[in-house]
C-alpha positions in Angstrom: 0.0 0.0 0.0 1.1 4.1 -0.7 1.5 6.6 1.8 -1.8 8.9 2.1 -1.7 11.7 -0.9 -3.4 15.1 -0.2 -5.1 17.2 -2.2 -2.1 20.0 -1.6 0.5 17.3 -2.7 -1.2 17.3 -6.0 -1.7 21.4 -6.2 1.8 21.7 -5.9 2.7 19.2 -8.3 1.0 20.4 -11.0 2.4 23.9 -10.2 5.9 22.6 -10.5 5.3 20.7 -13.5 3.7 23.6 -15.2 6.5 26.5 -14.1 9.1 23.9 -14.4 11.0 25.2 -11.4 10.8 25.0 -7.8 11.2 28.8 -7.2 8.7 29.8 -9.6 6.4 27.7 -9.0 6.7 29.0 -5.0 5.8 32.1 -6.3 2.7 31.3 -8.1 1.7 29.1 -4.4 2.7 31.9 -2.5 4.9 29.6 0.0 8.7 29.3 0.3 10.7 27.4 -2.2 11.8 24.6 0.3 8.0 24.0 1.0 7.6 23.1 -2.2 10.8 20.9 -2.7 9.3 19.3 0.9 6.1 18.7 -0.3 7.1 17.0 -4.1 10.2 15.0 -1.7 7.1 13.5 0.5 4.9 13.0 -2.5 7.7 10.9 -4.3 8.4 8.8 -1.2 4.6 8.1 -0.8 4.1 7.4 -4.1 7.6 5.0 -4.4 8.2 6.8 -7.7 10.4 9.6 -9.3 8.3 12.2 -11.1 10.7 14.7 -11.6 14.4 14.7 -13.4 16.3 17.3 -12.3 18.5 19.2 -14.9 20.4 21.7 -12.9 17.4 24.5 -11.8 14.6 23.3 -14.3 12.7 20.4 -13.4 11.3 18.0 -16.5 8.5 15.5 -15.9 9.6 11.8 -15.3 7.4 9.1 -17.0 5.9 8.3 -14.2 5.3 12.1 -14.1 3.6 12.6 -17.2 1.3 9.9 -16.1 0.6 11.1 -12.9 -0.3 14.5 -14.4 -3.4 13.5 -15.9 -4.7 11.8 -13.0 -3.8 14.4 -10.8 -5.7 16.9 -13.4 -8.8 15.0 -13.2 -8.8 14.1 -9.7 -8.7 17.7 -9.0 -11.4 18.4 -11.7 -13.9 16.1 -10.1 -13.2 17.8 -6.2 -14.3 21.0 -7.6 -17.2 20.1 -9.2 -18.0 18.0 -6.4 -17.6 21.1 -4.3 -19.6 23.4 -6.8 -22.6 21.0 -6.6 -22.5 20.6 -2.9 -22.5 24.4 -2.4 -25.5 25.0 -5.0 -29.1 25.7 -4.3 -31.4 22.7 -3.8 -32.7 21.8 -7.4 -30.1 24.5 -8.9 -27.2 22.6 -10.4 -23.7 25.4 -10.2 -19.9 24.4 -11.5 -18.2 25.0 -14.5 -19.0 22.6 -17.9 -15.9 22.8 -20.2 -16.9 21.6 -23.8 -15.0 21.3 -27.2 -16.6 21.6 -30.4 -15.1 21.5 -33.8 -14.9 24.3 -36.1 -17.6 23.5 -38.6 -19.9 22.5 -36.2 -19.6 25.4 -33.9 -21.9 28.0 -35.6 -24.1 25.4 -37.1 -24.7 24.0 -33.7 -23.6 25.5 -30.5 -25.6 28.6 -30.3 -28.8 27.0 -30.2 -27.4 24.1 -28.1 -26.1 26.4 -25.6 -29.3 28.7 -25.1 -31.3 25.9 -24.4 -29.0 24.3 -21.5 -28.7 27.8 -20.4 -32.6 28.1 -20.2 -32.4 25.2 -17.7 -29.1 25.5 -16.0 -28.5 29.3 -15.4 -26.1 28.8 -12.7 -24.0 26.8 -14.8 -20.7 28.4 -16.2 -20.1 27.2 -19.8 -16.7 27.5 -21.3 -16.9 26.5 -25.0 -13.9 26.1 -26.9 -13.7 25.5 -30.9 -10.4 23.1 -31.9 -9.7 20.6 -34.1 -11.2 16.7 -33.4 -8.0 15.6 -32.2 -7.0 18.6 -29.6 -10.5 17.4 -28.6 -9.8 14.0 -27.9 -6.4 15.3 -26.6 -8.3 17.6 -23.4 -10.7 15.0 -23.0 -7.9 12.4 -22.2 -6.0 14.8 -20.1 -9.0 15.9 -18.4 -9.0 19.0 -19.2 -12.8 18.9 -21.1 -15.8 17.0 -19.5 -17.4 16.8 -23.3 -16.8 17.3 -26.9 -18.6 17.4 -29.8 -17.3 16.7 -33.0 -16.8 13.4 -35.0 -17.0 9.9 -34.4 -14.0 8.7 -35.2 -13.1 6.1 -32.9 -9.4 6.5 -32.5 -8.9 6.6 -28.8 -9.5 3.2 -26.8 -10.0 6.0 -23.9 -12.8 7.6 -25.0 -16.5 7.0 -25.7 -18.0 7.9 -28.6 -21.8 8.6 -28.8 -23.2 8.7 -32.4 -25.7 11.7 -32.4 -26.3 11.4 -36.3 -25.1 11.5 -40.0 -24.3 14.1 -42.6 -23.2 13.9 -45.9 -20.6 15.5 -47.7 -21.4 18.1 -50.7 -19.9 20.6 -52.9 -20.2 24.1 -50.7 -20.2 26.7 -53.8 -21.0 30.7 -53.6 -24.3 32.0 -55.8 -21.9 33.3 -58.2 -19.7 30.1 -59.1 -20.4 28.7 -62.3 -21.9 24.8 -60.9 -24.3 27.0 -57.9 -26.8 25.7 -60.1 -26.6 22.7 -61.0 -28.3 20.0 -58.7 -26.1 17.4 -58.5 -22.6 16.5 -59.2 -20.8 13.3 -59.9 -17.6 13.2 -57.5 -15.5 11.9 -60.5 -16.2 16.0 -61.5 -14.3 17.3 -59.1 -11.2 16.3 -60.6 -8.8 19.5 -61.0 -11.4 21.4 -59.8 -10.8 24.9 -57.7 -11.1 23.9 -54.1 -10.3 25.5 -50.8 -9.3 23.0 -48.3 -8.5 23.0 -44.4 -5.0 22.1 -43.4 -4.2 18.5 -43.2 -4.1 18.6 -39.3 -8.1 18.3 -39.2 -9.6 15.1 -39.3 -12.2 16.2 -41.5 -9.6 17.3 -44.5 -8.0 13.7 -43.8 -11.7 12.2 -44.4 -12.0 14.2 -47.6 -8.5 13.6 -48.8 -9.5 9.7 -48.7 -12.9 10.3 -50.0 -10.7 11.7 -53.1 -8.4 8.6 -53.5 -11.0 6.3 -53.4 -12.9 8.3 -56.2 -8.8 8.7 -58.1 -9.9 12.5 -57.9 -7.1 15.0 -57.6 -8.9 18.7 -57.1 -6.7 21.8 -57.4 -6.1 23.4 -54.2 -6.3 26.7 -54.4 -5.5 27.8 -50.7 -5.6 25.5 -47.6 -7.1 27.7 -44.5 -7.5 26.9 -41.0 -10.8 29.3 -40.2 -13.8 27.5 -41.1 -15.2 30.9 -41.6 -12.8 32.5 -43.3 -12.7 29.2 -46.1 -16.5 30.1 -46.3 -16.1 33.7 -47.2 -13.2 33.2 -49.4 -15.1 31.3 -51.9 -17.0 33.7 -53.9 -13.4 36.1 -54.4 -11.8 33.0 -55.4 -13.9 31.3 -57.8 -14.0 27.8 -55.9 -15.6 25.1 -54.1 -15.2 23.4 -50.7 -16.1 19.8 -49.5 -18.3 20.3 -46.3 -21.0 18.6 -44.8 -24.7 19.7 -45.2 -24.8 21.1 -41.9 -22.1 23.6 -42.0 -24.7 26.1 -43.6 -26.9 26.0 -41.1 -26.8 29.5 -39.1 -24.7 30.9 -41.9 -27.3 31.9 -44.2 -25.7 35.6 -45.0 -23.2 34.1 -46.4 -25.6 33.5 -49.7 -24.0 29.8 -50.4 -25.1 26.6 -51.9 -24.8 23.1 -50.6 -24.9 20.9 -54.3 -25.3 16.7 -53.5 -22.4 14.5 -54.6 -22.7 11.4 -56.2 -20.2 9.0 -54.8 -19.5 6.6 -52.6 -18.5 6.6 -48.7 -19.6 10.4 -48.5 -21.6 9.7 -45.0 -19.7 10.7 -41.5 -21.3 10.4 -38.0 -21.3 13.3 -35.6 -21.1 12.4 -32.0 -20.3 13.0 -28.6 -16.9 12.5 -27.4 -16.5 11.5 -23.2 -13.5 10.3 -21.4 -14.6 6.3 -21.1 -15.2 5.1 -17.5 -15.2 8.7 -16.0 -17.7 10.0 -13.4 -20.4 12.0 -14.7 -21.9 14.9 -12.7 -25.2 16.3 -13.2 -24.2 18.7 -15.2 -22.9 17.3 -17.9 -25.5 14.2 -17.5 -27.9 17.1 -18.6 -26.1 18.4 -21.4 -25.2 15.0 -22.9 -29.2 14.3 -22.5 -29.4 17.9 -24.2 -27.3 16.8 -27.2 -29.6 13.6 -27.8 -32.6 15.3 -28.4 -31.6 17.9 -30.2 -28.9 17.4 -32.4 -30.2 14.7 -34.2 -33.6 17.5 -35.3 -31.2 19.8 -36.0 -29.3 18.1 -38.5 -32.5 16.6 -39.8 -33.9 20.0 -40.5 -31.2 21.2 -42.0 -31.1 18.0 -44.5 -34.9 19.1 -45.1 -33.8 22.3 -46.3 -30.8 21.3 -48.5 -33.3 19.1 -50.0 -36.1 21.5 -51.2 -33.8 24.0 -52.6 
């Protein structure tokens, strides 16, 4: 059996990993230097493991450190939620939810997702954060997210992924690009075709990129850019197209774009909720996963219905 760890041992441990020395990570405690060294000296001996290396006045994280960073992250997580919710109002949930949300589903979905758990949870203090699928799956591992929505990719053993629903990809065009009205295009089509793409660090360009070999379609790339937004607006001035799913123009009806079907094959992907497997679930985010359920699904649904009658 280990020594008894305490809650401090773990606040000053993840000070000291983060400043990566002693002194300044005193500071930022407000204590003496050697109180520190004391307290990471007793936290090694209780745990019978090394999680610093010492290289002269910086301190790196062992291997045994970097593992013990994420529990301590999480462990500290759930005692402040646990604290939030014992300190709220009988029947009014408090604490902080901390959600990811990839870039083209952020406008599309969020806003209206948000208002409604609002409605119900007032109290609640949402932090919302829009980064790639695999930053998302990153924080979620670390514990540094209680939730993410994005897609279902299943890469992580660690994580569980909720399917929500299905989209298909299509040709995202401006009014005035020469195919805006046509009502259907063969993938094949495509093929040295003007197209704005995201960089090759988001999983949905990786999806599309394969989508394109498996078609033996080689679009010109006329600028890769890492603002979802920014892609959007930048196709009327430059005279191209952009492989998005359906949903992305929902919300972003100023914009004056058109969604045109593919014909192809494989051009489905599943839009989920991402959750750290085997992790406790407060109330709060019990609620907002419940939330998600019911309403994404409708969302999407609608926003198929549209795509459809235009």
């Amino acid at each position: 059996m280990h020594d008894p760890v305490e809650v401090r041992h773990l606040r000053y441990f993840l000070a000291v990993a983060e400043a990566g020395n002693f002194s300044r990570a005193a500071d930022r405690l407000g204590i003496s230097q050697p109180s520190v060294s004391q307290q990471i000296r007793d936290l090694e001996t209780a745990l019978r493991v090394r999680l610093f290396q010492r290289r002269g006045k910086r301190v790196l994280l062992s291997p045994a450190g970097l593992i013990f960073r994420e529990h301590a992250r999480m462990v500290l997580r759930q005692l402040e939620k646990c604290f939030q919710e014992l300190g709220s109002e009988p029947g009014q949930l408090r604490g902080v939810l901390h959600l990811g949300v990839v870039p083209v589903l952020n406008v599309a979905l969020m806003p209206d997702l948000l208002g409604m758990f609002a409605a119900e949870h007032p109290a609640i203090n949402l932090m919302v954060e829009e980064i790639s699928s695999t930053e998302i799956e990153t924080a979620l591992e670390e514990g540094r997210m209680d939730a993410g929505l994005g897609f279902v990719t299943r890469h992580s053993p660690n994580l569980r992924y909720e399917l929500l629903c299905t989209d298909e990809f299509a040709l995202i065009v401006a009014e005035n690009h020469s195919w805006a009205k046509r009502r259907i295009i063969a993938f094949s089509e495509l093929d040295h075709q003007r197209l704005l793409q995201l960089p090759d660090s988001f999983v949905m360009r990786r999806m599309i990129d394969e989508i394109c070999r498996k078609h033996q379609v080689r679009p010109r790339v006329v600028a890769e850019i890492n603002a979802i937004e920014t892609l959007l607006r930048s196709l009327g001035p430059l005279q191209s197209g952009a492989l998005m799913p359906k949903v992305t123009l929902r919300g972003r009806q100023n914009l004056k774009l058109r969604a045109i079907p593919l014909l192809g094959k494989k051009l489905r992907l599943e839009i989920g909720l991402l959750r750290l497997r085997d992790s406790p679930t407060n109330t709060a985010l019990a609620d907002f996963t419940s939330l998600a359920k019911r309403t994404v699904p409708r969302m999407v649904a609608k926003q198929k219905r549209a795509f459809h009658s235009n």
